[in-house]
C-alpha positions, 0 to 999 in steps of 0.5 A, a space after each residue: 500500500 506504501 509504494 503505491 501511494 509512494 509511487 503516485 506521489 513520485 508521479 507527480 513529482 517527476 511530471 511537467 504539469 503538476 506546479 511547484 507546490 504540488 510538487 512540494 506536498 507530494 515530496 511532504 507526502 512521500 517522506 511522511 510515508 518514508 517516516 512512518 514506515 521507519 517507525 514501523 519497522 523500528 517498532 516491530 523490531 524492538 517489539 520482537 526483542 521482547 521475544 515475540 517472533 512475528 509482530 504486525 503493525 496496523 495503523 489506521 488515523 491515529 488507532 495503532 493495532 498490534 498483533 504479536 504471535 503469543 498464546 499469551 499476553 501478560 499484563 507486563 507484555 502489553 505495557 512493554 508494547 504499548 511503551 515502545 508503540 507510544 515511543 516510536 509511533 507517537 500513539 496516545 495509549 488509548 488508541 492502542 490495541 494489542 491482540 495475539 495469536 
């Protein structure tokens, strides 16, 4: 889904009909993408450090869905993740949901 977006942008960028400022947004908008899915990696990375093997991570507006392979979660986990979600992704706690499978 990034690289599509990613790519209409950098259509945008690369054509002679689009003015200056909409070259501007697209560039803005590329590097939102670019630092959102650094922080996604970062966080699923540092996710997996906990011991979790598989993690994905799913945002949607300000609403962040974790997914970790657990047959369990304890309470002291899910902290530890929603630390380092509200860390790196700069999500409020309460916009936070954690499942496993």
């Amino acid at each position: 889904m990034y690289s599509q977006i990613q790519e209409s942008y950098q259509k945008m960028i690369d054509s002679n009909s689009v003015t200056a400022e909409q070259k501007a947004i697209a560039q803005n908008e590329i590097t939102k993408i670019n630092n959102q899915k650094n922080a996604i990696m970062i966080a699923e990375n540092l996710i997996k450090t906990k011991g979790f093997k598989n993690v994905v991570i799913l945002i949607n507006g300000e609403n962040v869905n974790v997914i970790v392979a657990s047959e369990e979660l304890q309470s002291t986990d899910v902290a530890q993740i929603q630390n380092i979600i509200s860390r790196e992704l700069q999500a409020q706690i309460e916009n936070i949901h954690i499942a496993n499978r």
